[in-house]
C-alpha positions, -999 to 999 in steps of 0.1 A, spaced: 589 516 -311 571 535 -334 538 551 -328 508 529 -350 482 554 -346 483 592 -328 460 611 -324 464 651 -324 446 678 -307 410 663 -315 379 680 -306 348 670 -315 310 686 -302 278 678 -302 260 709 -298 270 727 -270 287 697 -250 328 694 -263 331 655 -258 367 656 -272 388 684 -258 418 694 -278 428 654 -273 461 637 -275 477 608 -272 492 578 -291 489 535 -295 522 520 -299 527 494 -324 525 459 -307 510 468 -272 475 467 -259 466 499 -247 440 506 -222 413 536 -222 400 546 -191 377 571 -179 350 581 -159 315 582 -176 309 608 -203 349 610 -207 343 609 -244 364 573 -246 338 560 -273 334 593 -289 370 591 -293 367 555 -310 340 568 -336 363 596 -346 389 574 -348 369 549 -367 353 576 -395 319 575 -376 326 612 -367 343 640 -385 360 659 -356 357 697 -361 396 702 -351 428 682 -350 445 650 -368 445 611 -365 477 600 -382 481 559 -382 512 550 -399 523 585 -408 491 588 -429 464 613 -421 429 593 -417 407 622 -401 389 628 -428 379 589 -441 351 573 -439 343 543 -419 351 518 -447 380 534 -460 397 535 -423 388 492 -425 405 490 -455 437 506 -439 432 477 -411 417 497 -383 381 477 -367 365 479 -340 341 463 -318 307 481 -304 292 483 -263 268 461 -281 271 438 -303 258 441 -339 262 405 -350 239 401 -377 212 380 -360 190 357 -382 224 341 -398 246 314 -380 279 316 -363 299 312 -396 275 328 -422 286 359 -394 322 356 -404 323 347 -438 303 381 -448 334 399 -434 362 403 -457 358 428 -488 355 429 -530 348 389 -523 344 380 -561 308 362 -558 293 396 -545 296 405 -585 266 383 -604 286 383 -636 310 364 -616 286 334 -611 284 332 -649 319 342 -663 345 332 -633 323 306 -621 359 285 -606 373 321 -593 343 326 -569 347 290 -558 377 289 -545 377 321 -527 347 311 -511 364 279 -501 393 302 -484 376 323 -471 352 294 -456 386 279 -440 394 307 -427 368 313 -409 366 278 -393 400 283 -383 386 318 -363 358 295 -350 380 273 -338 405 297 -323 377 313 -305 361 280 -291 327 289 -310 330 260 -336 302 237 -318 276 262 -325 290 268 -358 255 267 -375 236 283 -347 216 316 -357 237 343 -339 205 356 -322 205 327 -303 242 328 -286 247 338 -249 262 376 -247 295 364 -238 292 340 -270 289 374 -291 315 392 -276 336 364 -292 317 361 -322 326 403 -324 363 394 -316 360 367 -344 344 392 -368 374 411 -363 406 387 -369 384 379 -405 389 410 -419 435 402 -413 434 437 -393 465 455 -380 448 478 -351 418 464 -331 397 489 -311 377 470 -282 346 492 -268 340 476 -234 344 437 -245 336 425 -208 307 440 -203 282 412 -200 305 383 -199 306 359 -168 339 353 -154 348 322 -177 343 336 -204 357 369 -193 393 346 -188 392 334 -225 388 366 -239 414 381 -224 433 349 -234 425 354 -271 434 388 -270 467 383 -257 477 356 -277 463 377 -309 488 405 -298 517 380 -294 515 355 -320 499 380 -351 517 413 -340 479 426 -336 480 457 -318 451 467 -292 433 498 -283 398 491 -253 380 511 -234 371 486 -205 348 495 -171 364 460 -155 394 475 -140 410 440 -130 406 430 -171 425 466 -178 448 464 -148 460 429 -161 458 434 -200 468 467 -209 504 488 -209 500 512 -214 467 528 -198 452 562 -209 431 583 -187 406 600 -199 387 628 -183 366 658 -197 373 646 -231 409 653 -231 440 629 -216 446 628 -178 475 610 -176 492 575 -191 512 553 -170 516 515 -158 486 499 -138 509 506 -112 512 539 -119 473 547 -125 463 535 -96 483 557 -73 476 588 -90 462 615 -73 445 636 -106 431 594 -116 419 593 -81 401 626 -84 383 626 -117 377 588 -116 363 577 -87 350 610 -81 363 620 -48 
């Protein structure tokens, strides 16, 4: 299977503190790959370099065979890379589907010429694009509260709105920062429903950094370990668990 995104001897600082090490390691096409770590491991670091948040001072990010290191964060969208955030940054004062709609790119109404010369063209799209996002909504179980003001949703409620934000923009490679955290156990199930299904019926591949260690142990294969802002070790849940060096740097002893 080949390799969606690798990532090549990153290192990124912040002063005098190297959260990236000389970091490797790859996402295979098609799998859900889990990023563990202890605290400080530089796992979201890692996601903002990935993501153009970050320039790293050494190393390369291929995805696809093409170099991305040096792209900014809109440019790595557009090549079908998003992410998620530890918090979510739903845009607050509009509803549920006012969230999603805003989403996709070069929508034609966002040109005011548009309004007065393709007046049909801007229409329709915003007609698709309206489906599509009540299809999200509805995928995601958030259709009821469809015109609800997004400040107003439960935190689990966002996490899925975030998730939802995501599958509007068609993307190929889906980085998760901590989706759990926050979520009570029901809603905790469905995410790690959607996410699953997304990766077998769309082909989505997934990359998440996740503190819930039952959510990684049964989502993700394979799992990275991150530690001191380089790669541990990767293995099967099986595998991390009865690893010595994971043991070690993770749980500290």
């Amino acid at each position: 299977m080949a390799s969606s995104l690798k990532v090549e001897g990153l290192t990124k600082c912040f002063g005098g503190l190297v959260a990236l090490d000389n970091c490797s390691m790859a996402v295979q096409e098609g799998t859900i790959t889990g990023l563990i770590g202890p605290n400080g491991a530089g796992k979201t670091t890692l996601f903002n370099v990935i993501t153009g948040f970050y320039t790293p001072e050494k190393g390369r990010i291929l995805y696809n065979g093409e170099a991305i290191e040096a792209l900014p964060p809109h440019e790595v969208f557009r090549k079908g890379i998003v992410r998620t955030f530890q918090v979510s940054r739903e845009l607050k004062n509009m509803t549920v589907f006012e969230n999603l709609k805003l989403v996709p790119e070069a929508q034609p109404g966002e040109a005011f010429w548009n309004a007065w010369f393709r007046p049909i063209t801007v229409k329709d799209h915003e007609e698709k694009i309206g489906r599509r996002a009540e299809e999200v909504m509805d995928y995601i179980d958030l259709a009821r509260l469809k015109d609800e003001k997004a400040r107003n949703l439960s935190g689990g409620q966002k996490k899925l709105l975030e998730l939802g934000r995501t599958m509007m923009a068609d993307p190929e490679l889906i980085l998760l920062d901590e989706p759990g955290a926050g979520i009570n156990p029901t809603l905790m199930k469905k995410l790690s429903n959607y996410i699953m299904n997304l990766k077998e019926e769309q082909g989505i591949t997934f990359m998440l950094i996740e503190h819930d260690m039952d959510l990684v142990m049964k989502l993700c294969d394979p799992i990275v370990v991150l530690s001191n802002g380089k790669k541990l070790m990767e293995g099967t849940a099986a595998e991390v668990q009865k690893d010595e060096e994971v043991l070690d740097a993770y749980l500290g002893r």
